[in-house]
Backbone as CSV, one residue per row, in Angstrom:
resi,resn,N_x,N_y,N_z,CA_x,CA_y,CA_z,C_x,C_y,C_z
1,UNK,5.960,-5.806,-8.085,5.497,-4.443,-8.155,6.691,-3.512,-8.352
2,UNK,6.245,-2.474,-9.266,7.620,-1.832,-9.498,8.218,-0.637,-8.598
3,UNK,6.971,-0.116,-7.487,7.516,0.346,-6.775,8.304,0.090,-5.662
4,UNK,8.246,-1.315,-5.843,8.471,-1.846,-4.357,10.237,-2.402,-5.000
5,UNK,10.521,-2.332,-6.358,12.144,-2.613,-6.801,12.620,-1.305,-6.268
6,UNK,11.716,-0.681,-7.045,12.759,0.834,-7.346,12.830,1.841,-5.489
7,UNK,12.024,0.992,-4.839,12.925,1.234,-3.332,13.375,0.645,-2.703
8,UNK,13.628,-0.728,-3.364,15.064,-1.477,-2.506,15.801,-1.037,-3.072
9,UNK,15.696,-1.129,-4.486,16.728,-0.439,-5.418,17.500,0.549,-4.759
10,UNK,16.586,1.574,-4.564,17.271,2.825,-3.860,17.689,2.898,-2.573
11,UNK,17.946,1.556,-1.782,18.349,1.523,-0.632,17.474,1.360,0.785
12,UNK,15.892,1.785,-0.008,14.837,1.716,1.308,14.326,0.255,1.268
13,UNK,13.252,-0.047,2.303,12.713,-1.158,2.728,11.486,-0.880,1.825
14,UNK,10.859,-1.963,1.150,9.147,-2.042,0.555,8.578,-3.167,1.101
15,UNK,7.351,-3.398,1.584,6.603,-4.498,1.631,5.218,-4.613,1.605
16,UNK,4.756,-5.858,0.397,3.166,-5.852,1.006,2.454,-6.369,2.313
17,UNK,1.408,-5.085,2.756,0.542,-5.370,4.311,-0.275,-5.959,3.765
18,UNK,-0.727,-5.825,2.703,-2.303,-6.422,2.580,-2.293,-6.961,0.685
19,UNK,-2.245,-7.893,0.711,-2.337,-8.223,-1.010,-4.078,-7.837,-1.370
20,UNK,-4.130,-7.505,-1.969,-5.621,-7.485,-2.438,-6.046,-8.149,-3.915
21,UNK,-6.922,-7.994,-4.236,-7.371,-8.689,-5.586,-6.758,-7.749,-6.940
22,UNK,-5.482,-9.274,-7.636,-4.760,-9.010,-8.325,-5.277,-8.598,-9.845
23,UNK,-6.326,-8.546,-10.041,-6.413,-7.133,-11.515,-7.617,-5.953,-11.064
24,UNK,-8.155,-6.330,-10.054,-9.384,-4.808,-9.531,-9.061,-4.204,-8.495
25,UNK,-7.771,-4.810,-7.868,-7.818,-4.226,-6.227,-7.345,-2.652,-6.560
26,UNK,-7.674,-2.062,-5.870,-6.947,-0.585,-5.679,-5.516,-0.482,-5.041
27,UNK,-4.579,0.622,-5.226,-3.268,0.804,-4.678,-3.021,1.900,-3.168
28,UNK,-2.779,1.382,-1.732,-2.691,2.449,-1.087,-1.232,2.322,-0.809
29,UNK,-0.740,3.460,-0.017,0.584,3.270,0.022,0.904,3.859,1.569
30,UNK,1.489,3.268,2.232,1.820,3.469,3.689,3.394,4.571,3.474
31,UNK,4.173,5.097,4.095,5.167,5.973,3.467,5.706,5.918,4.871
32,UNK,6.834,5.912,5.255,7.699,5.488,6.529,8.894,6.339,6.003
33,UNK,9.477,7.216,7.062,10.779,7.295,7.143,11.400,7.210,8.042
34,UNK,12.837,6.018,8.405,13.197,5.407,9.418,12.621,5.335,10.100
35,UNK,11.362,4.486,10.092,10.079,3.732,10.341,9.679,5.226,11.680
36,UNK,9.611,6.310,11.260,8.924,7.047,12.133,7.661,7.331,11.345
37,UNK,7.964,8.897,10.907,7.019,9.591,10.202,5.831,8.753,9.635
38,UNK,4.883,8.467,9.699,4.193,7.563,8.967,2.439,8.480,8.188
39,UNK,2.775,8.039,6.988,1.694,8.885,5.829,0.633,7.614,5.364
40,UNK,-0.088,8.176,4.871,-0.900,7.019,3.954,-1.348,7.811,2.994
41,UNK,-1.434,7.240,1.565,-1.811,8.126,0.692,-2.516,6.908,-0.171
42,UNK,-3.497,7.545,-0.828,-3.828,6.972,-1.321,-4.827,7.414,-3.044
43,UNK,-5.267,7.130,-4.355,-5.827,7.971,-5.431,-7.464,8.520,-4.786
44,UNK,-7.591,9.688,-5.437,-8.684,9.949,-5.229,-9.334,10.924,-6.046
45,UNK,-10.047,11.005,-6.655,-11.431,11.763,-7.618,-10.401,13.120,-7.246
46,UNK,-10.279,13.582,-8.417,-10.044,15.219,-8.444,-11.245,16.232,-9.333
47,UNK,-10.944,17.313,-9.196,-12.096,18.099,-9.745,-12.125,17.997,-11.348
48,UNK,-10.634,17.239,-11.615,-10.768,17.444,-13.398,-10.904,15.826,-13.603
49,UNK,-11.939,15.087,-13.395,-12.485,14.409,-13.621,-11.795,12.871,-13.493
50,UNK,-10.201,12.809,-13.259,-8.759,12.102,-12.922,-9.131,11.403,-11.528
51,UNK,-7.928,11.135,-11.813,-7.547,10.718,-9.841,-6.240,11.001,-9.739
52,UNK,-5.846,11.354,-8.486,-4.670,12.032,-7.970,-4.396,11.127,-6.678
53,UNK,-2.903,11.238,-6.491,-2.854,10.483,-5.205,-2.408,12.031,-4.176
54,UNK,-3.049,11.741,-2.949,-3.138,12.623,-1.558,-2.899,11.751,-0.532
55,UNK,-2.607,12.793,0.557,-2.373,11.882,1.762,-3.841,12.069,2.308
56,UNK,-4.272,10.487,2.892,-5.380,11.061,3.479,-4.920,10.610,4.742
57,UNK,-4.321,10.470,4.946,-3.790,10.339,7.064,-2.102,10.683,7.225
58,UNK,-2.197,10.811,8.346,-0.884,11.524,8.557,-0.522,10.836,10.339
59,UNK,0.305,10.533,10.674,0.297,10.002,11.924,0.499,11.245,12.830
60,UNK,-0.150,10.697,13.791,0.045,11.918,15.006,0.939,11.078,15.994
61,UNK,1.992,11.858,16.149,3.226,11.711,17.251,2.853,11.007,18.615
62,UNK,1.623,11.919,19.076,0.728,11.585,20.380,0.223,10.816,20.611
63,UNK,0.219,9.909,19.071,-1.354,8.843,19.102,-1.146,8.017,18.255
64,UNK,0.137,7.276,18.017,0.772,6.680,16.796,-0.159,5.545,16.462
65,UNK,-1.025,4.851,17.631,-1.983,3.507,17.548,-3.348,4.268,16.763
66,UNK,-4.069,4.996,16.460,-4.331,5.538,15.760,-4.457,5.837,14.199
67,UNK,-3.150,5.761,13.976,-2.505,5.449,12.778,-2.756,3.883,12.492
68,UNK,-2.058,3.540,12.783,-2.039,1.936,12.603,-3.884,1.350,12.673
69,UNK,-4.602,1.608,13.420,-6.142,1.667,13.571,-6.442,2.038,12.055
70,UNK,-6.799,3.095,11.963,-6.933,3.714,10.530,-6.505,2.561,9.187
71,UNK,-5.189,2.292,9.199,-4.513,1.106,8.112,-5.620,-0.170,8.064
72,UNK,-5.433,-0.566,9.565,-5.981,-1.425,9.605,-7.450,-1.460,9.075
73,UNK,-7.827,-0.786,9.352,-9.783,-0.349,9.568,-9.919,-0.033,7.945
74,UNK,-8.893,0.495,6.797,-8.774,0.818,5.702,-8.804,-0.795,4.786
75,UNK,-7.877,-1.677,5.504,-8.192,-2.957,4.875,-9.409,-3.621,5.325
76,UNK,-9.621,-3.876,6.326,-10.899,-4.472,6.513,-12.528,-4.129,5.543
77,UNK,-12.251,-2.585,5.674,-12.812,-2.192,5.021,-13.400,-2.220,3.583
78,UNK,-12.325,-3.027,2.697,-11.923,-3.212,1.070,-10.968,-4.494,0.911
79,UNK,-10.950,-5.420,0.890,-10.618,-6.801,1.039,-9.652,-6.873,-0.334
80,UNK,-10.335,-5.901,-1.444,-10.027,-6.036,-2.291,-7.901,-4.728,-3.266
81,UNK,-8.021,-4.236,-1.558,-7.402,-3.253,-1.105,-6.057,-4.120,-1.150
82,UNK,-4.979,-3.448,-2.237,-3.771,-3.912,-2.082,-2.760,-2.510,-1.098
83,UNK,-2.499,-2.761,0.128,-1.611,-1.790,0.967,-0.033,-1.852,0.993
84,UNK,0.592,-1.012,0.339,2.112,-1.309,0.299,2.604,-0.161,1.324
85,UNK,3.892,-0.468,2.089,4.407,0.156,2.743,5.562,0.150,2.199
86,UNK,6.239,1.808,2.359,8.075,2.051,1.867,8.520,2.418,2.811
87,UNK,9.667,1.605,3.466,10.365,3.095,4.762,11.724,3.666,3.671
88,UNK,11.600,4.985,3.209,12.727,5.256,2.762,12.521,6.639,2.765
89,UNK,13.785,7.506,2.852,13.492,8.678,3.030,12.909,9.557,1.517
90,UNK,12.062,10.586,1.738,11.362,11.557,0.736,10.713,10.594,-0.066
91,UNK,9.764,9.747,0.851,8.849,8.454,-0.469,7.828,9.346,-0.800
92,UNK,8.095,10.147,-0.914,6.777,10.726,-2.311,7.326,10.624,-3.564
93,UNK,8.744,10.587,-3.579,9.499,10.498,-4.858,8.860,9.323,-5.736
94,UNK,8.274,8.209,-4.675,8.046,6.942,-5.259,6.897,6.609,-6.047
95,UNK,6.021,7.631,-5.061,4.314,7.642,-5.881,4.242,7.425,-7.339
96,UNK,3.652,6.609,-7.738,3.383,5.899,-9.219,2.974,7.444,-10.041
């Protein structure tokens, strides 16, 4: 996967959580910096008829298991769900 060169490349960590089905699965992306901050983003229907990638979770400081719940509950959910995680700093740079 080419996002997952171009952030070792750049010095951060990439790895797949969840392989999913290799020509239909969908792409989510976990986003870590020095494995704190933790995002999930993932494409989704925009009003101009596209898809856009957004964050749809955001970790809460207070409730970090939560987060991780959510990931989890996101694969179970879609089997077919490929989940990549980056810890590197400003990984939005990375978004496809």
């Amino acid at each position: 996967m080419a996002v997952i060169r171009a952030v070792q490349a750049a010095g951060g960590f990439a790895t797949v959580l969840q392989r999913g089905e290799p020509d239909a699965g969908s792409l989510v992306l976990v986003l870590l910096e020095n494995r704190d901050i933790s995002k999930f983003y993932e494409r989704m229907p925009s009003l101009s008829g596209g898809r856009e990638w957004v964050c749809a979770k955001q970790q809460d400081p207070e409730n970090p298991q939560d987060f991780s719940d959510y990931v989890a509950r996101r694969g179970r959910q879609d089997p077919d769900l490929w989940i990549v995680e980056l810890d590197i700093a400003q990984g939005e740079r990375f978004i496809p």
